[in-house]
N, C-alpha and C positions, 0 to 999 in steps of 0.2 A: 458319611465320613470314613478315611482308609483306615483308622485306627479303632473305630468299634467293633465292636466284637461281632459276630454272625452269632446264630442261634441256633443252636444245637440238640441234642436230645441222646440219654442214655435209655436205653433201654437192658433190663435183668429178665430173664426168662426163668423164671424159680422152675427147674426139672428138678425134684428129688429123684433120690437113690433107685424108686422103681422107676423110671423113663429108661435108664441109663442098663439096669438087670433088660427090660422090657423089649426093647431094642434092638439086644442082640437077643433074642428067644428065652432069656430065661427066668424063670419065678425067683419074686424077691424074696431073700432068707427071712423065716419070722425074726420079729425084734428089731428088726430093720430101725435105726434111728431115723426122721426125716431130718438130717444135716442140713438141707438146704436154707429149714426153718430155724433150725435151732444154731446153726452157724452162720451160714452164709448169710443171709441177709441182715444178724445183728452187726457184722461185721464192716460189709457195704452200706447200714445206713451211720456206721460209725463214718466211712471216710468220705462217704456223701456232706455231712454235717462241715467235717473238716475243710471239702476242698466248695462248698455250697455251691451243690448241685442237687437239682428236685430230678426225679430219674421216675422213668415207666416200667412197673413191676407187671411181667405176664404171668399170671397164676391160674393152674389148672382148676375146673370146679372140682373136682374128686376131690384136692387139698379144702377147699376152704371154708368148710365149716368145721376141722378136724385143726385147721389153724388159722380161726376166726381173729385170735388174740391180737396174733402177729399182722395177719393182714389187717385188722383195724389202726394199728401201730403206722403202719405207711402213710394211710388216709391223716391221721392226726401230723404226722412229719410235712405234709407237705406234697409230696410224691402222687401219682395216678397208679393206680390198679384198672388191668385189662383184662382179655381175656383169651388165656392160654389154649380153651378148647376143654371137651369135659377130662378127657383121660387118654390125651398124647397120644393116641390111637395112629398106629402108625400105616400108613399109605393114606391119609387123610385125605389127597387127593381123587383119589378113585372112590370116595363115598358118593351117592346120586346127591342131587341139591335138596331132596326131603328130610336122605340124610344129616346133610351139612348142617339144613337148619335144624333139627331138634337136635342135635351135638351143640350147636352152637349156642341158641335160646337158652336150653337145661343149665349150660354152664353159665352164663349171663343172669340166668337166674339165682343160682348156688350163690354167684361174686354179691351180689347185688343182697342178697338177703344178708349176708354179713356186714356189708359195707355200708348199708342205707344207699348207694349209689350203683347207677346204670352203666356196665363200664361201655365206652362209646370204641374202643379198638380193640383190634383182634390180630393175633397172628395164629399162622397155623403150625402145628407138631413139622419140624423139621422142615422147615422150609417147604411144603408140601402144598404148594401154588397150584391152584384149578384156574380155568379160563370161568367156569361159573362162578367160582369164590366173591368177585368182586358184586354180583347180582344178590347171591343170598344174604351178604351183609348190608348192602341198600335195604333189601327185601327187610331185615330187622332193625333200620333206624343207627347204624353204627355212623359214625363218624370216617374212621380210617381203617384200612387196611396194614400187617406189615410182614405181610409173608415172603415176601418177594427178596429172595439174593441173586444181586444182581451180577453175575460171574458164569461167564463160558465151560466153569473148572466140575461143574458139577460130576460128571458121568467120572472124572477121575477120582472125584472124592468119595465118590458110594462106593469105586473099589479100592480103592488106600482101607479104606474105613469095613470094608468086608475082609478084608487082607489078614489085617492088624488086629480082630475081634474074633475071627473064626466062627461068623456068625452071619445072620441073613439081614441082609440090607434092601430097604424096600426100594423101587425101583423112581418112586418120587422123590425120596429123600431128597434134601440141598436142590429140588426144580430140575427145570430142564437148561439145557446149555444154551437155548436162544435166550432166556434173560438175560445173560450178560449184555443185549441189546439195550434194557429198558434203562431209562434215567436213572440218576443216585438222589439228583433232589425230590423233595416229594411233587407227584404230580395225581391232577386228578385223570381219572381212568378212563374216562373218555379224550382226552387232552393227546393220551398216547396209544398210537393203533396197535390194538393186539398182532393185527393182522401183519406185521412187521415181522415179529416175532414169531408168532404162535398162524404160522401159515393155513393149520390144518383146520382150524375154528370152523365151526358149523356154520351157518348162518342163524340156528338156536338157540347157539350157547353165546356167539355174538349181540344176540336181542339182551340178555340172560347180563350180559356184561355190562350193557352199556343203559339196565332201567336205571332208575333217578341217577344218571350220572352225574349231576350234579351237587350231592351228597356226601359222594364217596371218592375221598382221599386215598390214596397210595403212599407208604412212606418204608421206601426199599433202603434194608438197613444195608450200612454205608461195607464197598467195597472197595479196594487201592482203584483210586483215578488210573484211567490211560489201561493198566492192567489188568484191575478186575479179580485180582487176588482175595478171595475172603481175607481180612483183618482183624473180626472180633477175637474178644481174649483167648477163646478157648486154641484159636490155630494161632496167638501170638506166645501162647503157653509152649508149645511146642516147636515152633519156629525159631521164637528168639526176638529180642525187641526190636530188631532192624526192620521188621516187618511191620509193627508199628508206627514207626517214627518214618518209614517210607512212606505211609498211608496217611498217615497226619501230614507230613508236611505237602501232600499233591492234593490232599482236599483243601486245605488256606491256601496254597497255590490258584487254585479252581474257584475258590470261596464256595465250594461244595459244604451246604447245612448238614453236619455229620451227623448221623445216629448211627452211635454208636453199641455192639451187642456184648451182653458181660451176662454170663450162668452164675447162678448162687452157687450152684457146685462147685465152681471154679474158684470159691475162696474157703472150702472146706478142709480139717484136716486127714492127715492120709487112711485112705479107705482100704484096710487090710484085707482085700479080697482079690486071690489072681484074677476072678471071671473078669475081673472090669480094668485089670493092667492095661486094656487098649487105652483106654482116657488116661491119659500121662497127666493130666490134670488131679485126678481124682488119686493117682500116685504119688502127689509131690506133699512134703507138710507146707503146713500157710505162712510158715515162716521163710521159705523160700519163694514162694509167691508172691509176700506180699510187697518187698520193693518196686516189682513189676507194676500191682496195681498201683502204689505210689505215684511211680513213675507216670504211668498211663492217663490216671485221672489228673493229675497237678498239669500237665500237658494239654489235657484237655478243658481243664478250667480256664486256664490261660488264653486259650484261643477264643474259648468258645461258650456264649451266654448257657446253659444248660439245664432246659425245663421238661418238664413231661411231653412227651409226643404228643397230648391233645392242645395243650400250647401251643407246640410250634407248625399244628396244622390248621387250627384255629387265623394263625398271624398270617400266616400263606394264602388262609382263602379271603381276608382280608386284603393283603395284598394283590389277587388275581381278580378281586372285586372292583378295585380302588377305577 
């Protein structure tokens, strides 16, 4: 029917205070609050409740037996907890696949002991997409994948983003600029040829991509149709809401299944430290933000059913079963 709604999916990536010091090279001051915990997310599951939406929490293993509380809080709301990677470790991409998997397990592990539950998706530290990545999460029984942004703008953003920080940016950050290639709905991984994209793929790392392909989902968080412009909060924080509402309205255009991407940081209040003025985010108080997210989520409730990402890839392979 034209008038139901399509099915959507929020996802929040809890990075506290140290990803953001971490990132650009530098140690987090002792004392350090985890805001991400103690603000940001009682915040978002306030206006989750309001606008009723169940959302995908990625959380790092390091956090979560340090905030076991909070993360059992999600599971009790409703909400999916994933799996963030043990500790945001950045060039993620360049770790071997022995690597990947004990990074990955450990933390799977950590979630899981707090949660009673196996979280089944994974994204990785900064968009930081390997050609092996989709092999070593088969290789551990995951569900989905959702590393992947899918946007040409990369190589521009790791230098805006070295520019603006005065600091060293890894060279995987935001992937490489042939994803802007890959689909925006979710697809499974063999469905779509690396080899489009990703020219240079070994014939090992292609074996490596494609074991139990039929497993392993992909669910590339949502970029502007047609253009490709990253849209999640953090660049609509800085951009301005035109960038949102152009992105919204070309995905129900498209009936592109949006997931959408929202940082717990990004509803924290203001972080009195110059080192991190790059994140204009973490700059602003949440009283100025928070119209925005108003806006954002009552927008996207309206359009769009909005359940955990292992829902709406659950109903996809369902549907590509059918």
């Amino acid at each position: 029917m034209s008038g139901e709604k399509l099915l959507g999916t929020i996802q929040v990536d809890v990075d506290d205070l140290w990803v953001y010091y971490e990132s650009i090279g530098r140690q987090t001051p002792e004392g350090a609050r985890p805001v991400a915990f103690e603000q940001g997310i009682p915040r978002l599951l306030a206006l989750f409740d309001r606008y009723g939406i169940r959302a995908t929490f990625f959380v790092c293993g390091r956090d979560a037996a340090a905030q076991g509380e909070t993360i059992r809080e999600l599971i009790r709301r409703g909400h999916e907890v994933a799996n963030h990677s043990l500790a945001h470790r950045n060039g993620f991409a360049r770790l071997s696949p022995a690597e990947k998997i004990t990074d990955i397990a450990t933390a799977g592990e950590q979630i899981s002991q707090v949660t009673g539950e196996r979280p089944v998706g994974f994204k990785a530290p900064g968009f930081s997409f390997s050609p092996d990545l989709p092999g070593v999460l088969a290789e551990l029984g995951y569900l989905y994948d959702s590393s992947l942004l899918p946007t040409f703008y990369a190589p521009v953003m790791r230098l805006a983003q070295r520019l603006l920080s005065g600091g060293h940016v890894d060279p995987t950050h935001y992937g490489s600029a042939r994803n802007g290639f890959a689909p925006l709905s979710p697809f499974r991984i063999s469905d779509f040829g690396f080899r489009i994209w990703n020219r240079r793929s070994t014939a090992s790392n292609l074996q490596s991509v494609i074991r139990n392909p039929q497993l392993l989902w992909e669910a590339p968080v949502t970029t502007v149709p047609l253009f490709r412009l990253p849209m999640h909060s953090t660049f609509v924080l800085s951009a301005g809401r035109w960038l949102f509402d152009l992105g919204l309205t070309l995905a129900k255009a498209r009936r592109v299944p949006i997931n959408y991407l929202l940082h717990a940081a990004d509803v924290v209040d203001t972080v009195p430290d110059p080192a991190l003025a790059s994140y204009k985010f973490l700059a602003q108080p949440w009283a100025a933000k928070r119209p925005l997210y108003e806006h954002m989520l009552g927008k996207l409730s309206a359009a769009y059913r909005l359940v955990p990402t292992a829902d709406l890839i659950e109903q996809a392979d369902k549907l590509d079963g059918a």
